[in-house]
N, C-alpha and C positions, 0 to 999 in steps of 0.2 A: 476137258483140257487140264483141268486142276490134277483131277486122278489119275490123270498120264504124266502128269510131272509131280507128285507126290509119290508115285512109285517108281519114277527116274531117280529122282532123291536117295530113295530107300535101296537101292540097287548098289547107288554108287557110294553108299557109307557101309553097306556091308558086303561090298566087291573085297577079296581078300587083297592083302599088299605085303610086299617084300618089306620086312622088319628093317628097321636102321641097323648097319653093323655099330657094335663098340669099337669105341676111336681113342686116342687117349689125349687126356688134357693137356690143352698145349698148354707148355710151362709157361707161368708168369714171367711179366717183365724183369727185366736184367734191373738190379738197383741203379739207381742213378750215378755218376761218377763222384766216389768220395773226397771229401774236402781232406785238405793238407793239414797237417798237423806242425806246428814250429820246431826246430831243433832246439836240443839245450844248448848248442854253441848260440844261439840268434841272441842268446841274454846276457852271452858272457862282456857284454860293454855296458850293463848295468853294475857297476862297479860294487855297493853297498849290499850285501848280503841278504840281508832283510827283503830291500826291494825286490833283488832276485828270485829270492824263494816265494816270496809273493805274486809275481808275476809270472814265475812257471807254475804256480799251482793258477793263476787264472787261466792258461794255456790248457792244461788240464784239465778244467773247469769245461770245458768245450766239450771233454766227453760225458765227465760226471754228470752235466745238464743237458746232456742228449736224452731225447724219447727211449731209445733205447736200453740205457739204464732206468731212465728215471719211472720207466713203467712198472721196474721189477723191484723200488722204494716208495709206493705210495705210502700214504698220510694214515689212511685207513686199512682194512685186514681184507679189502679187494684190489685186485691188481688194475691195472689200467693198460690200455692198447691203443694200437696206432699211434701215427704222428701225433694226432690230436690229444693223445692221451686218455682216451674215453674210459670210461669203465667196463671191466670187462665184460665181454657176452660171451656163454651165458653166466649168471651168476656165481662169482665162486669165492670163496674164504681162503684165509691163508693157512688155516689151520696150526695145531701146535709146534709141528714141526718148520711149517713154511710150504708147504709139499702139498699140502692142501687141506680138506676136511678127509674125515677117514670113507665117507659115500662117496665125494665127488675128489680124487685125487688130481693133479695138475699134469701126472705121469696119464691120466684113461686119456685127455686126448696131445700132450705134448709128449713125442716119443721121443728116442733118444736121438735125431737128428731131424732138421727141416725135412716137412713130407711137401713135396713141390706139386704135387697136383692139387691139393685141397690148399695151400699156400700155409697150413700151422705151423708155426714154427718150433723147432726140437732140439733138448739137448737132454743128456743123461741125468745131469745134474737140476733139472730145470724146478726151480721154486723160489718164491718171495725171499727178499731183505726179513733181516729181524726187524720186527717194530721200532727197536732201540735205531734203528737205522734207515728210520723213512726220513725222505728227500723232498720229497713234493712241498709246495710252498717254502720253502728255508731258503734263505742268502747261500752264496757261497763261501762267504765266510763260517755260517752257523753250520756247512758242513763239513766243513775242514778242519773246524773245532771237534764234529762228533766221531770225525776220522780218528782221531788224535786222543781220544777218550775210549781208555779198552774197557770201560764198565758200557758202553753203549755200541763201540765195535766189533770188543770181543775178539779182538785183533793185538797183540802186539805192531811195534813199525815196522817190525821185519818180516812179520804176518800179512802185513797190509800190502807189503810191498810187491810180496809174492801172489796174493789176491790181483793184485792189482794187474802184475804184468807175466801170470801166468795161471791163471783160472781158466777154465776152459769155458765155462759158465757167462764168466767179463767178456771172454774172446765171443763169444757168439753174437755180441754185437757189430761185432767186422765181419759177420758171415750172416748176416739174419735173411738172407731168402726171400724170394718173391719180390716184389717191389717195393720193398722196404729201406729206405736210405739208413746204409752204415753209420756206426759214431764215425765221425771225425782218424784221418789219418789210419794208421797201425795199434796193433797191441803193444808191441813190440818200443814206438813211437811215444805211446803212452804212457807204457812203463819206464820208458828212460826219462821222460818229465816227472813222475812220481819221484823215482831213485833220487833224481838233481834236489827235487824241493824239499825232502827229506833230508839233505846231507848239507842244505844251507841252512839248515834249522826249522824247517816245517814250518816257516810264517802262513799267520793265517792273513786274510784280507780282512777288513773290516766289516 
């Protein structure tokens, strides 16, 4: 009995079987419904200047302290991912340019747009802040100071402003793909809080 069901066994694991067809990855989850961002009219009853511009760049602060940005300013010369902000897998450097090291570029697996089957996310322009320009652990204050300093942002404010609210690179945090929750509000939404807090005088917070 054994050797009748040990070559039953042996029959039925090498009896041939129709292949699984290829199917394609159903697309990931839709992001979650993005949060609102304030208009610059909601401050115009902050009467005092200062305050004003203070308080739209806190509004602002909403996206500059999103995961989203804040993955692409870490502390160190490795990027960080996800919500959670992890470190990247697999390991990789920022290299001289930002772009990556010259064996492992940031371009071999972020192409130039989201690939929605494997969920990477992609843009043309896709690579690290300058160092002079990392975010991770800093006040919002300490980086609204480093905005504000073109030895570290490299930026004129009219530089900044266009970075801000016409980078295609900034925008790809309102489109990141997969199930990845948006910065806050619009580009568009965000640049008009930049513009405002720059033209009341760029207060920083404390």
């Amino acid at each position: 009995m054994i050797f009748v069901a040990a070559a039953a066994g042996l029959v039925y694991a090498l009896y041939p079987r129709t292949m699984p067809q290829t199917q394609t990855i159903e697309a990931r989850l839709q992001p979650a419904e993005f949060d609102r961002l304030r208009q610059v009219s909601d401050f115009n009853a902050i009467t005092d200047p200062t305050a004003r511009s203070v308080a739209l760049f806190f509004e602002a602060g909403r996206v500059i302290e999103h995961p989203r940005c804040m993955n692409c300013h870490p502390r160190t010369d490795r990027p960080t991912q996800t919500e959670a902000m992890r470190p990247h897998t697999p390991w990789v450097t920022r290299g001289a340019d930002g772009g990556g090291a010259p064996t492992l570029r940031c371009s071999t697996c972020h192409q130039a747009e989201n690939f929605e089957a494997s969920g990477v996310p992609g843009n043309h322009k896709w690579r690290l802040a300058p160092i002079e320009m990392a975010w991770q652990g800093k006040t919002l204050g300490d980086i609204c100071r480093q905005l504000l300093d073109p030895a570290r942002s490299h930026m004129t404010r009219e530089e900044l402003l266009q970075h801000m609210a016409q980078d295609e690179l900034v925008g790809w945090a309102w489109h990141p793909g997969a199930n990845r929750k948006p910065a806050p509000g619009t580009q568009e939404a965000f640049g008009s809080l930049i513009k405002a807090w720059l033209d009341t005088g760029a207060a920083c917070p404390q």
